[in-house]
C-alpha positions as CSV (number, residue, x, y, z in Angstrom):
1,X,91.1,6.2,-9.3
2,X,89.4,4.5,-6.4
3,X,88.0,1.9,-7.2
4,X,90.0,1.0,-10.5
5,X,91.9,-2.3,-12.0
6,X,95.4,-2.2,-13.0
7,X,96.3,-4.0,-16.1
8,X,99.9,-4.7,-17.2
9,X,100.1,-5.3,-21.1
10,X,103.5,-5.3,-23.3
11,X,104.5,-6.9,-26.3
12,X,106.5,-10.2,-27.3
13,X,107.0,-13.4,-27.7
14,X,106.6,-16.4,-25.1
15,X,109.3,-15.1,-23.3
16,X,107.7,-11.3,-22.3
17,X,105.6,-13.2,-19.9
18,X,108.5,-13.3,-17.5
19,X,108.6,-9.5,-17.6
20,X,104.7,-9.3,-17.0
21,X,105.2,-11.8,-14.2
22,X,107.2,-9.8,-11.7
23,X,105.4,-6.9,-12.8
24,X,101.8,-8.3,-11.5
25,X,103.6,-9.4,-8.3
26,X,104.1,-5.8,-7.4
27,X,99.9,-5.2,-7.6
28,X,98.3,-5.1,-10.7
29,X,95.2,-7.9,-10.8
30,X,95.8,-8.6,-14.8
31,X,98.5,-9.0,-17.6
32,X,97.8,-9.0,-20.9
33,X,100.8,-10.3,-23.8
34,X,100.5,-8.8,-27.1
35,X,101.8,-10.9,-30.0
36,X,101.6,-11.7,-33.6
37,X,103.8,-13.0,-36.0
38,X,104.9,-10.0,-38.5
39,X,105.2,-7.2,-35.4
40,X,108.6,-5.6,-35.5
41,X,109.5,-5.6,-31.7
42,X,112.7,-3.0,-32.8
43,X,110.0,-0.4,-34.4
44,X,107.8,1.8,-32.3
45,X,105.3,2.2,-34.8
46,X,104.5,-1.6,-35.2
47,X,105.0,-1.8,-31.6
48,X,102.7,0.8,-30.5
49,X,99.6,0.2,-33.2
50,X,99.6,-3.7,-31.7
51,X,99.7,-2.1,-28.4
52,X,96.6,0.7,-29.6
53,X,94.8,-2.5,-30.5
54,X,94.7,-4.5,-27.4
55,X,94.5,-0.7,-25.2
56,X,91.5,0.0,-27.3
57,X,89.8,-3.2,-26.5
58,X,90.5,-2.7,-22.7
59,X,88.7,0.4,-22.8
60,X,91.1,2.1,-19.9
61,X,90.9,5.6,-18.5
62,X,94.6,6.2,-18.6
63,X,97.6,4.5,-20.2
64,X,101.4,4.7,-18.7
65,X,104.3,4.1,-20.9
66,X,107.7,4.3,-20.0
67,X,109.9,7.0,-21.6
68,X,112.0,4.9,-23.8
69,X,113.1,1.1,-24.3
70,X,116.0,-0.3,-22.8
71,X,116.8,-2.1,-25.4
72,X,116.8,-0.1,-28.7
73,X,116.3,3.3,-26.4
74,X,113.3,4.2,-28.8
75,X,111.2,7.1,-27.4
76,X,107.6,6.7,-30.1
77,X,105.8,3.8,-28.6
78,X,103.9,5.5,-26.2
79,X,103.1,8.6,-28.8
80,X,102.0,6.0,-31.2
81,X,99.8,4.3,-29.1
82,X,98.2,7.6,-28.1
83,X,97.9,8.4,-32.1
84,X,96.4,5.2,-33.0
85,X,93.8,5.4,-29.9
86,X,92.7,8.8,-30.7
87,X,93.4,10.4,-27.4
88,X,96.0,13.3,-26.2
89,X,99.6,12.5,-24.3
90,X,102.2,13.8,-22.3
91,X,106.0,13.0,-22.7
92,X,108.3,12.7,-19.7
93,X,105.9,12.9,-17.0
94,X,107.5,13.7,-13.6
95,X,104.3,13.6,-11.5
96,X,100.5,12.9,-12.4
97,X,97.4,13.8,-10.7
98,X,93.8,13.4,-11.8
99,X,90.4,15.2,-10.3
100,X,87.6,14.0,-12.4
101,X,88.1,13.6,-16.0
102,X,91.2,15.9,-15.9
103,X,95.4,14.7,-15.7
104,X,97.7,17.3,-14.8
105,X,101.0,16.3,-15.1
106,X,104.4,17.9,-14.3
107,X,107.4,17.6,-16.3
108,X,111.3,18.9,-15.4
109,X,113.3,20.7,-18.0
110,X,116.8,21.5,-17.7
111,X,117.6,24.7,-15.6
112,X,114.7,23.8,-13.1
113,X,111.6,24.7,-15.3
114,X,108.9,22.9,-14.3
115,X,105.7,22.8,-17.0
116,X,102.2,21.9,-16.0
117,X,100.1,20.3,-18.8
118,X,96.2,19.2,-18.2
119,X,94.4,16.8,-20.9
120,X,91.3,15.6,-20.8
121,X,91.1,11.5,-20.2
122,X,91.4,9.3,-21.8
123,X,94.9,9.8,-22.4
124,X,98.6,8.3,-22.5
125,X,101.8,9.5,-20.5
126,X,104.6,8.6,-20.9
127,X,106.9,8.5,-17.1
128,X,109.7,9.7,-16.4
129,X,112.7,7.4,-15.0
130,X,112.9,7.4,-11.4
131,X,109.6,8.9,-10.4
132,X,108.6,6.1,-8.3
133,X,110.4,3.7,-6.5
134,X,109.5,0.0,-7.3
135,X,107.0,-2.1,-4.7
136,X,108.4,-5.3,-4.3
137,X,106.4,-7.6,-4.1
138,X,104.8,-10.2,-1.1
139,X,105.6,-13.9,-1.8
140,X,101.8,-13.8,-1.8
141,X,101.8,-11.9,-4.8
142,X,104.9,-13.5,-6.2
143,X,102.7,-16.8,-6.0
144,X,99.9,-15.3,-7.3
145,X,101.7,-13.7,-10.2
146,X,103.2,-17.0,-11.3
147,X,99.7,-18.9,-11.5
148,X,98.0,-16.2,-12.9
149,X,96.9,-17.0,-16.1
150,X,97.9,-14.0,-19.1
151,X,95.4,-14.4,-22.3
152,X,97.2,-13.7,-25.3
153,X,95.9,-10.8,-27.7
154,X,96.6,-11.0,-31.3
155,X,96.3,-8.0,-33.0
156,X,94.3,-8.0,-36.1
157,X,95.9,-5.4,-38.0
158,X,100.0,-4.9,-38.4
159,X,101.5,-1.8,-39.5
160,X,104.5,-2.4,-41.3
161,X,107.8,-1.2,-39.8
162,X,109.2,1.9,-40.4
163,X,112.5,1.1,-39.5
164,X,114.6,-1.8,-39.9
165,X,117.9,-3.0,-37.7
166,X,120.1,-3.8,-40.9
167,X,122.6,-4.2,-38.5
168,X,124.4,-3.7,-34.9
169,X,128.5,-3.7,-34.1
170,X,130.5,-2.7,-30.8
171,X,131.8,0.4,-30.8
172,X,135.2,1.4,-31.6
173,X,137.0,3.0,-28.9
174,X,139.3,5.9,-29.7
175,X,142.5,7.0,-28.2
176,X,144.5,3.5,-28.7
177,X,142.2,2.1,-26.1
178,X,140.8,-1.5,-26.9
179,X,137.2,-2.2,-26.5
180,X,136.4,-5.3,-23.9
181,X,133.1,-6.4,-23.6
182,X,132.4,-8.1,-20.1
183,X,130.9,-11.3,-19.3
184,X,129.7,-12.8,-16.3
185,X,127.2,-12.3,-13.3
186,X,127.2,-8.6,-11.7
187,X,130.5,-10.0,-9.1
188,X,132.6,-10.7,-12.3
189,X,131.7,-8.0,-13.9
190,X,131.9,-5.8,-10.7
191,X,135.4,-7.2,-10.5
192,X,136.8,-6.9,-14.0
193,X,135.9,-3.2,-13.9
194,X,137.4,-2.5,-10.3
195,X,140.6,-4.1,-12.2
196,X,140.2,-2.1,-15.1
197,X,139.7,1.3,-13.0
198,X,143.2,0.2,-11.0
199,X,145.4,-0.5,-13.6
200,X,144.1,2.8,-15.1
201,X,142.6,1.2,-18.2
């Protein structure tokens, strides 16, 4: 809205400020870092309710998640959030418009459907990859981004997680091939699988 204040918050330790960083140098005026000791960064639901907690105190008119982490490719955070909060979502958001205190939102299915949801705000949505493309930023705003002070917000309440990593292992490749796992900057790597593609591996 016209006159509003973007505010970039995600949780983590010391080093999630990086991430928030080059995220305010493509706009937003504030970053906030949410972190405790006790939140399980691999589970949505302790994830989200620390997020709820420092959303709630922000008092915002709309909340944006991604669709899923990169990491653990969890898809709850931004449901949870919205549960914790009080206030209705929408998953997988293709486009989002708002007129007053309404969001409509569009979201793709396979086949070419196309649904149209409208909740009142406040609300969450979660955004579908590749909607937008990125704003880099000015090195006026890459300056600015560095300097810029980001408070942290300790939640006062932790929900326990409701899933625990009890353990990760590379996967085991089938069909007599052997599993290789690629080191280096994207040149190495870019090489090692050109080399991999030629000798038909």
């Amino acid at each position: 809205a016209a006159g509003g204040e973007v505010v970039l918050i995600s949780v983590g330790e010391d080093d999630a400020e990086e991430a928030l960083r080059a995220g305010m140098a493509m706009g937003p005026e504030r970053a906030v870092r949410v972190w405790a000791e006790g939140i399980a960064v691999t589970d949505p639901v302790s994830v989200g309710s620390a997020l709820a907690q420092a959303v709630i105190a922000e008092t915002p008119d709309l909340v944006l998640c991604g669709v899923q982490s990169s990491d653990t490719g969890q898809q709850s955070t931004g449901p949870v959030v919205a549960a914790a909060w009080g206030v209705p979502w929408i998953a997988v958001a293709k486009s989002v418009d708002v007129a007053g205190s309404t969001l409509t939102a569009h979201r793709e299915f396979e086949a070419g459907l196309t649904e149209i949801v409208e909740v009142d705000l406040p609300a969450v949505v979660t955004i579908q990859v590749g909607t937008n493309e990125p704003r880099y930023g000015s090195f006026k705003a890459k300056i600015r981004a560095k300097k810029a002070e980001i408070p942290v917000f300790a939640p006062t309440v932790q929900e326990p997680p409701r899933t625990v990593v009890t353990g990760m292992s590379a996967a085991v490749a089938g069909s007599g091939r052997t599993l290789e796992m690629i080191d280096g900057g994207p040149a190495e790597v870019a090489t090692r699988i050109l080399q991999l593609v030629r000798e038909g591996n």
